[in-house]
C-alpha positions as CSV (number, residue, x, y, z in Angstrom):
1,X,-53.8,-17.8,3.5
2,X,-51.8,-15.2,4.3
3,X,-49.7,-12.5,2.0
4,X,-46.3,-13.1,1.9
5,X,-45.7,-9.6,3.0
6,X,-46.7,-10.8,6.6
7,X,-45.4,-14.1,5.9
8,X,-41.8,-12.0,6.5
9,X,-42.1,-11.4,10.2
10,X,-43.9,-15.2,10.9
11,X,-41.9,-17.9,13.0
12,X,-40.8,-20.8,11.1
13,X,-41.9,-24.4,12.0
14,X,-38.9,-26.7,12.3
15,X,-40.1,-28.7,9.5
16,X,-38.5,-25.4,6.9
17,X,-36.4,-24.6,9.0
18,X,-34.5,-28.6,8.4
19,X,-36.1,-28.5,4.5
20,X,-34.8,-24.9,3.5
21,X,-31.6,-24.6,5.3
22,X,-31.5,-21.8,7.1
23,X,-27.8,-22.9,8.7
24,X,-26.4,-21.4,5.4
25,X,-25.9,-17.8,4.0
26,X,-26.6,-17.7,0.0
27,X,-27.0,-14.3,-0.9
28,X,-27.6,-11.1,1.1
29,X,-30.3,-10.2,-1.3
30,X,-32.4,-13.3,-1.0
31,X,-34.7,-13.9,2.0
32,X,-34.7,-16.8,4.3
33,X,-37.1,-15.8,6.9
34,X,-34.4,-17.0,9.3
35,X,-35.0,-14.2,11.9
36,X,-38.4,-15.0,12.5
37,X,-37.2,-18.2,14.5
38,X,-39.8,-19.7,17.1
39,X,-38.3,-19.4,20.9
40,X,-37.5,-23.2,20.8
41,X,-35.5,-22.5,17.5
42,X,-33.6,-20.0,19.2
43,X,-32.3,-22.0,22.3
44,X,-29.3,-23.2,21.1
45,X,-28.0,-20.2,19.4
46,X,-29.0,-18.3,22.2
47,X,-26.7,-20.1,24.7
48,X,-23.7,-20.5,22.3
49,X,-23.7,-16.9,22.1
50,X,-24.2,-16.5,25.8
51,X,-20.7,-18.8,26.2
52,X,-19.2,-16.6,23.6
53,X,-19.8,-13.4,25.8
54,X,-18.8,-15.6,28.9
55,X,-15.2,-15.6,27.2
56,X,-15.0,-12.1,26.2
57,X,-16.1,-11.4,30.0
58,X,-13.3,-13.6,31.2
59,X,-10.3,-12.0,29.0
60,X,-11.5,-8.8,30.1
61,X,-11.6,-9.6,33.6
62,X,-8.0,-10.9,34.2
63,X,-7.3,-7.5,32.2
64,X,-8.4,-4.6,34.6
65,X,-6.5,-6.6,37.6
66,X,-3.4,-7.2,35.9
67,X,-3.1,-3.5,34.6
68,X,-1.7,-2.7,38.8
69,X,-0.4,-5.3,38.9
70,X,2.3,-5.1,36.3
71,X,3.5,-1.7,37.7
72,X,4.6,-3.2,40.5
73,X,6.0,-5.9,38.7
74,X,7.6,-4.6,35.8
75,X,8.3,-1.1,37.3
76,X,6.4,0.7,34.5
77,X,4.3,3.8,35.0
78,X,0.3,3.8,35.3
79,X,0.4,5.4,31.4
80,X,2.9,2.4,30.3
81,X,0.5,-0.1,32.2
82,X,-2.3,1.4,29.5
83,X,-0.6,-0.4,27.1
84,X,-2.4,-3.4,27.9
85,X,-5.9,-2.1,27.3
86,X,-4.4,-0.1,23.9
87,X,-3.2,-3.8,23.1
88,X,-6.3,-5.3,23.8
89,X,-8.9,-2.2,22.4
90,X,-6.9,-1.8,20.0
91,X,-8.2,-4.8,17.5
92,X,-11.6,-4.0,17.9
93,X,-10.5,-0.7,15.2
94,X,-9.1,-3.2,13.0
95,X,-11.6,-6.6,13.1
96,X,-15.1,-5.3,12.6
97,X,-13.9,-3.1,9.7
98,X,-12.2,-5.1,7.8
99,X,-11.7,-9.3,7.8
100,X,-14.7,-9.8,10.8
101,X,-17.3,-7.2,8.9
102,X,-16.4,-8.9,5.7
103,X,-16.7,-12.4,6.7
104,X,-20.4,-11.7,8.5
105,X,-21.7,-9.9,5.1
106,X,-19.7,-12.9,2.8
107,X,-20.3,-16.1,5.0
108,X,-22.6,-15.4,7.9
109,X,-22.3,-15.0,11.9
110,X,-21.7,-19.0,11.9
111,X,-18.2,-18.4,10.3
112,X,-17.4,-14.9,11.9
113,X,-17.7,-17.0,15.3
114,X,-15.7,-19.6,14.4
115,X,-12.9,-17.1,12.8
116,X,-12.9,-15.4,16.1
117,X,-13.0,-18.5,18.4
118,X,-9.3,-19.4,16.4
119,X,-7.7,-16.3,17.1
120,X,-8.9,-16.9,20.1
121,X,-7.4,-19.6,20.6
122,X,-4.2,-19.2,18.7
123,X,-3.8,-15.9,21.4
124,X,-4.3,-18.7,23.9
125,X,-1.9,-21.1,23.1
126,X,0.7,-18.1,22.8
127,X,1.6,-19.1,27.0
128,X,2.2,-22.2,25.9
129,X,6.3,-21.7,26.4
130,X,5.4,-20.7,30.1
131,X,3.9,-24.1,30.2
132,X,7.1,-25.4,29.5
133,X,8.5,-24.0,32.3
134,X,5.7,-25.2,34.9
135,X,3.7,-21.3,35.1
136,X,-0.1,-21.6,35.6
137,X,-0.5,-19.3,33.6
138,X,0.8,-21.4,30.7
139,X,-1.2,-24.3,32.0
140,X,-4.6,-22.2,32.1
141,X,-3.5,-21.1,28.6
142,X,-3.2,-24.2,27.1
143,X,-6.8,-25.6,28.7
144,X,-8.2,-22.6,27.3
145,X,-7.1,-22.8,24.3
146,X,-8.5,-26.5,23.7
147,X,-12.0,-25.3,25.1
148,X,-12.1,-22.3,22.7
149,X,-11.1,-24.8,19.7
150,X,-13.4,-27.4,20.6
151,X,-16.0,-24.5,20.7
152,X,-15.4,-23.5,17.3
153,X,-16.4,-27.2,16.2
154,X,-19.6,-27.0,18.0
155,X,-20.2,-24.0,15.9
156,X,-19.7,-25.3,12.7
157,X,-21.9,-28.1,13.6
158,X,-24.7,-26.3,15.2
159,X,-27.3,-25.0,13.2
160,X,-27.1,-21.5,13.4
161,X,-29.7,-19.3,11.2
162,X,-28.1,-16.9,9.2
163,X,-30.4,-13.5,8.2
164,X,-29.3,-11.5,5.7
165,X,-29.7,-7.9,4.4
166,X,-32.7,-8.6,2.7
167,X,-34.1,-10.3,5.7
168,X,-33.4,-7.2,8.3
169,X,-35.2,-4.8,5.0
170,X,-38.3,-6.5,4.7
171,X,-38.5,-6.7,9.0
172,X,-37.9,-3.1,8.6
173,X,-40.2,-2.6,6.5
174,X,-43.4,-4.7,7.7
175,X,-43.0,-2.0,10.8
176,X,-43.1,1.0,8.6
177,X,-46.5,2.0,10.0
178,X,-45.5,2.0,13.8
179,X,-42.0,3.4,13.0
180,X,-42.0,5.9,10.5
181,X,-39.7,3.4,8.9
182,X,-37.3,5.1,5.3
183,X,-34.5,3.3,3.8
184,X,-32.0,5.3,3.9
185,X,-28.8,5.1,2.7
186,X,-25.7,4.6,5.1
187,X,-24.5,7.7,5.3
188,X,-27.9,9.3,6.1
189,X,-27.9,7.0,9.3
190,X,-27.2,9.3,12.0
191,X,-28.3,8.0,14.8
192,X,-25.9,5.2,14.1
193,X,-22.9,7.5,14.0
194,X,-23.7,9.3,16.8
195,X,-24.5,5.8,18.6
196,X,-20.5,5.1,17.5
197,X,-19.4,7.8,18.6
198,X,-21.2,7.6,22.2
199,X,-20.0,4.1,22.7
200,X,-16.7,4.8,21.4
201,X,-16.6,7.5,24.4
202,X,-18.0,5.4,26.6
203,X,-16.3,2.0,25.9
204,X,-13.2,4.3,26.6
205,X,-14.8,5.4,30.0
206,X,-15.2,2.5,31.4
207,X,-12.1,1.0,30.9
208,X,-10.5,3.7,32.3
209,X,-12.8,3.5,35.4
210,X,-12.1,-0.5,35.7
211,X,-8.3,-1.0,34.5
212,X,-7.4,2.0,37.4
213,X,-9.4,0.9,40.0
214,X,-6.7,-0.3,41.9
215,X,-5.1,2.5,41.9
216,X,-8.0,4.4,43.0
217,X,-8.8,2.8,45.9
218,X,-5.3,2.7,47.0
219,X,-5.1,6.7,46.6
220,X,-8.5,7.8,48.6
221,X,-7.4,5.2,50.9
222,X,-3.9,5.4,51.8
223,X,-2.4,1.8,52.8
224,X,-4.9,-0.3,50.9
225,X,-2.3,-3.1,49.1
226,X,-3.2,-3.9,45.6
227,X,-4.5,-7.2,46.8
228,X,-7.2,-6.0,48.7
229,X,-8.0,-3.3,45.8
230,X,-8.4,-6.5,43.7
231,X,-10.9,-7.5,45.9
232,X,-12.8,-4.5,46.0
233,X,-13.0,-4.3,42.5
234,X,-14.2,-7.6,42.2
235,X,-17.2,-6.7,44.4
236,X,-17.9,-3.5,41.9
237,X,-17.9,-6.0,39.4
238,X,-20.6,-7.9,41.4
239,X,-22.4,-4.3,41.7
240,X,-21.7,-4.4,37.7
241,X,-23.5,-8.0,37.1
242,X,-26.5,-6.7,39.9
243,X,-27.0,-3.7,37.3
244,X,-27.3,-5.8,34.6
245,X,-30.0,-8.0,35.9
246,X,-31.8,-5.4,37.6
247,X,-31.7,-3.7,34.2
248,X,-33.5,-6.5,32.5
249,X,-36.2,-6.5,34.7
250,X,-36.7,-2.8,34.1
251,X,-36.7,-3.2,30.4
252,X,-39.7,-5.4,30.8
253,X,-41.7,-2.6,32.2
254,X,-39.9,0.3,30.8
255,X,-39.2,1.9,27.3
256,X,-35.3,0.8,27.0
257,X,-34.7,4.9,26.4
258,X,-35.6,5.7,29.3
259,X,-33.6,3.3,31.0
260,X,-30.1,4.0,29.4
261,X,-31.3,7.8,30.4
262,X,-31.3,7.1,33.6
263,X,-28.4,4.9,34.1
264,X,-26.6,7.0,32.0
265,X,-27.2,9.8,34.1
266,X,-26.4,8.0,37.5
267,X,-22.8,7.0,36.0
268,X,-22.1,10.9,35.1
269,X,-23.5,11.4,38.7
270,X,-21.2,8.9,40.8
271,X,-18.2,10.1,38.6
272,X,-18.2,13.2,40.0
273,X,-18.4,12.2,43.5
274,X,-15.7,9.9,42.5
275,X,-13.3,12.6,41.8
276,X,-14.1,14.0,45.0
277,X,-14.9,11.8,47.9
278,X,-12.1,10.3,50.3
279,X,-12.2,6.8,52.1
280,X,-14.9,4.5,51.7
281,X,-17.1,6.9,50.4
282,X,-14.7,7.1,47.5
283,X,-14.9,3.4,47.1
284,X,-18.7,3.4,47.3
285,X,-19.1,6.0,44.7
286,X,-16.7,4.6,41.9
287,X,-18.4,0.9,42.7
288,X,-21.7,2.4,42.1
289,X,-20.5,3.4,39.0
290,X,-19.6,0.2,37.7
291,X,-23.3,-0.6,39.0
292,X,-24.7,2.0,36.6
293,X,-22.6,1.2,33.8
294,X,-24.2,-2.4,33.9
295,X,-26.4,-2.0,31.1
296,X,-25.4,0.9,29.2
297,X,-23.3,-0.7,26.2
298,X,-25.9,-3.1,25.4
299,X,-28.4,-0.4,25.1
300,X,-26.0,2.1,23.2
301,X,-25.6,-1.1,20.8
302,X,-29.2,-2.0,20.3
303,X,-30.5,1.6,19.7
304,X,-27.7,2.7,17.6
305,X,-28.5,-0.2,15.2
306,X,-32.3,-0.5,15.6
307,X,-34.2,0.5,12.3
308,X,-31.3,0.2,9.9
309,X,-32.7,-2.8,8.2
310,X,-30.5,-3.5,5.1
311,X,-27.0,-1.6,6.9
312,X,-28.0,-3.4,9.8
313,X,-24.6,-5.9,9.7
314,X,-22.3,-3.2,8.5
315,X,-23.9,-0.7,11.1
316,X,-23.4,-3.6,14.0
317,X,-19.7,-3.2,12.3
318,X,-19.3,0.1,13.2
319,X,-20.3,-0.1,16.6
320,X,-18.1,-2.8,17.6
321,X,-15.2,-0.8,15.8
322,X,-16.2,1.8,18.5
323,X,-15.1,-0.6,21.4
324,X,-11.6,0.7,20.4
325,X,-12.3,3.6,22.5
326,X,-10.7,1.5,25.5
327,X,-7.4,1.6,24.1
328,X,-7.6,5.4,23.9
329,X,-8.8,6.6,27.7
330,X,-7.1,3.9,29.6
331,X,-3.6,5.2,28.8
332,X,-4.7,8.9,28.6
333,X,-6.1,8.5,32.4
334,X,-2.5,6.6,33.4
335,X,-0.6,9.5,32.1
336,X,-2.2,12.1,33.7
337,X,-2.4,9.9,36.9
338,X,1.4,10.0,36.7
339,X,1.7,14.2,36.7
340,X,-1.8,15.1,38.6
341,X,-2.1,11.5,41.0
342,X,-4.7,9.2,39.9
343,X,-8.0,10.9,41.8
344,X,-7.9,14.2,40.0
345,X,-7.1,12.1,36.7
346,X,-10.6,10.4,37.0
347,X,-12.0,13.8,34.8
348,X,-10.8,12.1,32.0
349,X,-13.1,9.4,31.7
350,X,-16.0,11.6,33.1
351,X,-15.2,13.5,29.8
352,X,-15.9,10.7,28.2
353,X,-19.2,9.6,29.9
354,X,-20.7,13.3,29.6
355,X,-20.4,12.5,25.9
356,X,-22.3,9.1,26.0
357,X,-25.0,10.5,27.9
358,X,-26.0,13.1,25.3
359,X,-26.8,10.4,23.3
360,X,-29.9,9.2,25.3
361,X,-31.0,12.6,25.5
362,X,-30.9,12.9,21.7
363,X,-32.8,9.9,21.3
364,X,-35.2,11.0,24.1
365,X,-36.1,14.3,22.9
366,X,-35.9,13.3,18.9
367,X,-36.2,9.4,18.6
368,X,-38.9,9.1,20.8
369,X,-41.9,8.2,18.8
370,X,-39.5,5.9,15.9
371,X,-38.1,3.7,18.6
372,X,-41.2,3.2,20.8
373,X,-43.0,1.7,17.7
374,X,-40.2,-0.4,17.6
375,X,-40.7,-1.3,21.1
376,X,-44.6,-1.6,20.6
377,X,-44.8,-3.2,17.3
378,X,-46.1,-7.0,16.9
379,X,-45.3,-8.9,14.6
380,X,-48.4,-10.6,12.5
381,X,-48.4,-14.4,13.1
382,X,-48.8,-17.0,10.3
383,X,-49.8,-20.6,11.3
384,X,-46.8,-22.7,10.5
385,X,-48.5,-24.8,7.9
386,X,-49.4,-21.5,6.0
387,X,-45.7,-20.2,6.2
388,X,-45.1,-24.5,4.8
389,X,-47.3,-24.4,2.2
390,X,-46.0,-20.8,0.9
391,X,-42.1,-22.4,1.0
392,X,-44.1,-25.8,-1.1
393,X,-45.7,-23.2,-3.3
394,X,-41.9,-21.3,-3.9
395,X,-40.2,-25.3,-4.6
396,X,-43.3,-26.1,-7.3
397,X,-42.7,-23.0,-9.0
398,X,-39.1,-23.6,-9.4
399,X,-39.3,-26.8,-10.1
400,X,-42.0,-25.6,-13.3
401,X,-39.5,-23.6,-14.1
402,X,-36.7,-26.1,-14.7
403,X,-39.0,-28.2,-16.3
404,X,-40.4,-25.3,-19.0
405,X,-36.4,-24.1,-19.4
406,X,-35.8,-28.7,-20.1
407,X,-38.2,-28.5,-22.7
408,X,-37.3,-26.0,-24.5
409,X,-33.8,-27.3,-24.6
């Protein structure tokens, strides 16, 4: 049989999986095993996740063309139109650090998700008195709405396996060997803070680059209406979604590192040109930097967080706090626009993704050996009926225990 030190990092059968009840948190000190799902086990998380991101996608979306929009509209400025991404950016400072953060470590993801599909959903239903007077937009609102709360049922239904701090530890741990592995307090995490800090830069970057790429277009080519600079920037986003699959193909063959090195450095390239070509070459260049930027905040997110075993929750915290950099570029960029014009105001965000980048090349020329372990390392496997019989072993010696603690009583 095997030790339960490898017993850790085995997947667990179905059968524990229904017996042990891995849908609940108890305590972040105890461990469930729950990360060491089979790929079957993982299907239906998996996809509820994927619609999760599907909505954040969506919001974000309808953002970046409204943002030109509503100049025209409301007569504002390009740095008053920032206001929406500050709005919007702006929560991600205040969730993950305080009621979101809390809720994962207290309650689980299960419970974080469904916290967030209501506000959601509440945000939502706030068009509702434009449905009243027959706007779309109140209409769409009010569909939405009942889609993200019907959602948050199927969460609380769903089993979703919840891993705790002691879970991520003894993962962590098991790849000591490959990964020159230390528990280390929080504080002594650098890499994570300097992962925060790059995707708070870069977050901020790339928000800039999409919510003023309407305005872009319509300054390197005079005449362009608003309505075909919508257009164009929803073919960047297509070049955005082609990144992101070409990406994952590359991660397959390549060290992930390496990768966000070299898209990294193709962004920082293309920004340049960006601030500098006229006409369609203008328009290629900015789109191909939304084609760069595919992958890059997935990868600043899984390095950043990758060997903090016990932190790893309130390290994932952190990093999602840093997503409040787009409410800080977005209205810099329009202000500056507004005294400079909006071409030369594109070194702004370039500021910003000269910053990110240094972070792959940290990683690259001092993370190199830690996180390629993590790449390489295997995890043992334990036949299921071993990692069955170990959970049996765990219920007799409880239930000896109960008896022993009966009779003396």
């Amino acid at each position: 049989m095997a030790s339960r030190n490898n017993s850790i990092v085995a997947p667990l059968p179905d059968s524990v999986v229904k017996k042990h009840g891995v849908k609940t948190i108890e305590s972040n000190n105890a461990i469930t095993g729950a990360q060491n799902l089979t790929l079957k086990q993982s299907i239906l998380p998996v996809c509820l996740v994927t619609i999760l991101f599907f909505l954040w996608g969506f919001a974000y979306g309808l953002l970046d063309v409204l943002n030109a929009h509503f100049q025209t509209a409301l007569n504002i400025t390009k740095g008053q139109s920032g206001g929406l991404q500050a709005a919007y950016f702006g929560a991600y400072a205040i969730g993950p650090l305080t009621y979101s953060g809390w809720i994962v470590r207290r309650f689980g993801y299960r419970w974080a998700f469904i916290t967030g599909l209501c506000i959601y959903g509440v945000g939502a239903l706030m068009f509702w008195p434009s449905g009243l007077k027959r706007s779309f937009g109140g209409f769409c609102g009010s569909g939405i709405a009942i889609f993200v709360f019907i959602l948050a049922v199927v969460f609380f239904f769903a089993p979703i396996p919840e891993v705790t701090d002691a879970d991520m530890a003894a993962q962590a741990a098991s790849s000591g060997t490959e990964t020159a592995f230390e528990d280390k307090p929080l504080s002594k995490q650098y890499t994570l803070f300097f992962g925060v800090a790059a995707q708070f830069c870069y977050v901020g970057a790339q928000c800039a680059y999409a919510g003023y790429f309407i305005n872009y277009v319509s300054a390197v080519r005079p005449g362009t209406t608003h309505a075909t600079g919508a257009n164009l920037l929803a073919v960047a986003q297509g070049c955005f979604a082609i990144g992101r699959f070409i990406a994952s193909g590359l991660l397959k063959i390549t060290k992930p590192r390496l990768v966000i090195m070299g898209f990294l450095s193709g962004v920082v390239l293309f920004a340049c040109l960006t601030m500098g070509l006229k006409g369609n070459a203008g328009i290629a260049s900015i789109s191909l930097v939304l084609f760069f930027e595919s992958c890059v905040f997935p990868l600043i997110f899984a390095l950043s967080i990758r060997g903090l075993g016990r932190h790893s929750k309130r390290g994932a915290s952190f990093i999602v706090a840093a997503v409040s950099g787009g409410a800080l570029f977005p209205p810099v960029l329009g202000t500056v626009a507004d005294h400079i014009g909006t071409q030369k105001a594109f070194f702004i965000p370039l500021i910003g993704f000269v910053i990110a980048w240094c972070f792959p090349l940290y990683l690259n020329l001092f993370k190199a050996k830690s996180l390629d372990g993590w790449t390489e390392e295997k995890a043992p496997v334990v036949a299921e009926k071993d990692v069955e019989s170990m959970h049996d072993d765990d219920d007799e010696k409880k239930g000896a225990a109960i008896e022993h603690q009966e009779i003396r009583a």
